[in-house]
C-alpha positions in Angstrom: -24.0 19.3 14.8 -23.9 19.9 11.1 -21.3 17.4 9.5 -19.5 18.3 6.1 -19.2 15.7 3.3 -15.2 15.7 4.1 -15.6 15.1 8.0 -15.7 11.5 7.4 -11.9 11.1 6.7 -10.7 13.4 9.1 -8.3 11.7 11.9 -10.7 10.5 15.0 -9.6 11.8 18.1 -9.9 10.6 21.4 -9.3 12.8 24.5 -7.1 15.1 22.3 -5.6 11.6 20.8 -5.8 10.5 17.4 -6.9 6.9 17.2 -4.6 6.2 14.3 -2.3 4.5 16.2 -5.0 2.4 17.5 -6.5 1.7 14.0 -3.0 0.5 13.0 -2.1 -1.7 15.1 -5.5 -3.6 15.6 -4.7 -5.9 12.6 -1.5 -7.2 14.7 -3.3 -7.8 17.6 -6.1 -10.0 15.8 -3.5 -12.3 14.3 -2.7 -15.0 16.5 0.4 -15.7 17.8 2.3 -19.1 16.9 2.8 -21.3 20.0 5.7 -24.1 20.5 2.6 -26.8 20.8 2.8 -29.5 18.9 -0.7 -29.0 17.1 -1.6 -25.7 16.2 -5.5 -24.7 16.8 -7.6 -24.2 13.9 -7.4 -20.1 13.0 -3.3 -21.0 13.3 -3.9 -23.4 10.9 -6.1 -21.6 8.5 -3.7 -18.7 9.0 -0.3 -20.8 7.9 -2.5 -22.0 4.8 -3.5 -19.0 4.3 0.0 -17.0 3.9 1.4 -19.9 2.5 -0.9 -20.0 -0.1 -1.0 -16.6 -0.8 2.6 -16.6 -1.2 2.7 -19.3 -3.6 0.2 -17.7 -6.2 2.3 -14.2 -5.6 5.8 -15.7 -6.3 4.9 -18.7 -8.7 6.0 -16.0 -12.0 9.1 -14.9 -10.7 12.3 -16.2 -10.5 14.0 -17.4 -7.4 15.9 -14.4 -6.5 12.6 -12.4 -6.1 11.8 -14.9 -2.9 13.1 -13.1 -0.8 10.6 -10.4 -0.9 7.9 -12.7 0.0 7.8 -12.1 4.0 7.8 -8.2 3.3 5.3 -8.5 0.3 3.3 -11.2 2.8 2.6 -9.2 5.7 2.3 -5.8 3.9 -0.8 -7.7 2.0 -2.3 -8.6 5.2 -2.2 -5.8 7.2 -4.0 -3.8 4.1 -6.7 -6.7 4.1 -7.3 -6.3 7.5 -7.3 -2.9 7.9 -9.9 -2.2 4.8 -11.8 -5.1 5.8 -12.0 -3.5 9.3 -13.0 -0.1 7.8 -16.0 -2.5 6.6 -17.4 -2.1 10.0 -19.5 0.9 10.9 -18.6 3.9 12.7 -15.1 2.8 12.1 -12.0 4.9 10.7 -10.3 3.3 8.0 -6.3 5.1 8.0 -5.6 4.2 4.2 -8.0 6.8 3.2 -5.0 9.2 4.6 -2.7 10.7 1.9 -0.2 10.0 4.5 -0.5 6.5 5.3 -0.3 5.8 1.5 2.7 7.9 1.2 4.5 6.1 4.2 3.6 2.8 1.9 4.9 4.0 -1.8 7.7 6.0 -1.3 9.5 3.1 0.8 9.0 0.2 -1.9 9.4 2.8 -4.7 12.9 3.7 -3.4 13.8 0.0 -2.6 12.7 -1.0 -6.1 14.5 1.7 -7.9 17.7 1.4 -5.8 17.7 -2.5 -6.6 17.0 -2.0 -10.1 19.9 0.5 -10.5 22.5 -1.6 -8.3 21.5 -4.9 -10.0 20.3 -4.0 -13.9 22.0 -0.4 -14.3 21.7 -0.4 -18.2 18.1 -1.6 -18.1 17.4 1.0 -15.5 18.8 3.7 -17.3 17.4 2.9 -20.5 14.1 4.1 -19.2 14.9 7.6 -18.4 15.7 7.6 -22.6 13.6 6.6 -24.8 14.9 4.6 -28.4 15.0 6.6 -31.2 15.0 10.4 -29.9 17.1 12.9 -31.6 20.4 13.9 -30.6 19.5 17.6 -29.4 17.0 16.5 -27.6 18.7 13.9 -25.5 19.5 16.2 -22.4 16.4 17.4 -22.2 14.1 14.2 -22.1 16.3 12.5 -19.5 15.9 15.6 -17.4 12.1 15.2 -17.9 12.3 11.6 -17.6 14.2 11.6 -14.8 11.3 14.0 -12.8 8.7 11.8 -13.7 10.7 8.7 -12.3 10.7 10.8 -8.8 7.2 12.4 -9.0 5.8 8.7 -9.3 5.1 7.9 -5.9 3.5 11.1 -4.9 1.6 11.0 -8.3 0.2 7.2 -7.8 0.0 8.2 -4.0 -2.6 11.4 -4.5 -4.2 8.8 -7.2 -5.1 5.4 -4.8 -6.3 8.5 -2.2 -8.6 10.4 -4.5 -10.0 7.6 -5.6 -10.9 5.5 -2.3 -12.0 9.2 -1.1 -14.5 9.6 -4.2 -15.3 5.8 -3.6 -16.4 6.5 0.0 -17.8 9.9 -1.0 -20.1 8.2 -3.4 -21.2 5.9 -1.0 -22.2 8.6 2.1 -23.8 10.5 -1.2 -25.9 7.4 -2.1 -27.2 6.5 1.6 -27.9 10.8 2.6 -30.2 10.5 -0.5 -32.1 7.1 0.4 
């Protein structure tokens, strides 16, 4: 069976199933469970230090009102740890080397981030689609184009982070074909 340089990021299938949804939700079933014990056993406890001190360094810059991102920013870190440190393994499928796994990630927190900034600082949010100083007959014009780059963003960063673990992986099956 002749295997093309691509067939490494295609979907795995099982019995005509795609073992995506297995890949995804392995990191949740590796994470222990907290228990009403008293005394927690030692991965719980290297787990608690671990979030806690991971949310520290995140959240030590910003200012209090940000906080309350920190479960959402918290568990979205670990899940991507786990599941590229599980892609680590051989013969295993790592899922955010699919477009649409990245896309299901950006477009979310793009939209949140952009509704928040437009609900909470309009005039700084605004500002952006116009930069200082442009003329006045040209005013309509960059916020139109301002405002299409604002919503091509996440497909543009998306396409980006994919491309680039895909030439990264690439360049690695390149590298051990040749040895």
């Amino acid at each position: 069976m002749t295997l093309g340089l691509f067939d490494q990021f295609l979907s795995p299938v099982f019995l005509g199933i795609p073992l995506i949804v297995l890949a995804l939700s392995l990191p949740w079933i590796l994470y222990p469970q907290p228990t009403s014990r008293w005394l927690n056993n030692r991965l719980l406890a290297l787990q608690g230090c671990f979030i806690n001190r991971f949310t520290q360094q995140i959240f030590q810059p910003i200012n209090p009102k940000g906080h309350k991102w920190a479960a959402l920013f918290t568990a979205l870190m670990l899940f991507l740890v786990t599941l590229n440190t599980l892609g680590l393994l051989p013969y295993t499928f790592t899922p955010t080397t699919q477009l649409s796994l990245n896309m299901a990630f950006a477009v979310p927190l793009w939209l949140a981030t952009v509704l928040i900034g437009m609900r909470y600082q309009p005039t700084h949010a605004l500002g952006h689609l116009l930069p200082e100083g442009t003329p006045a007959p040209l005013i309509p014009l960059l916020i139109i184009i301002e405002t299409a780059s604002l919503l091509i963003r996440p497909l543009a960063l998306g396409v980006r982070l994919t491309a680039n673990l895909t030439a990264g992986h690439l360049l690695i099956q390149l590298t051990s074909t040749a040895v």
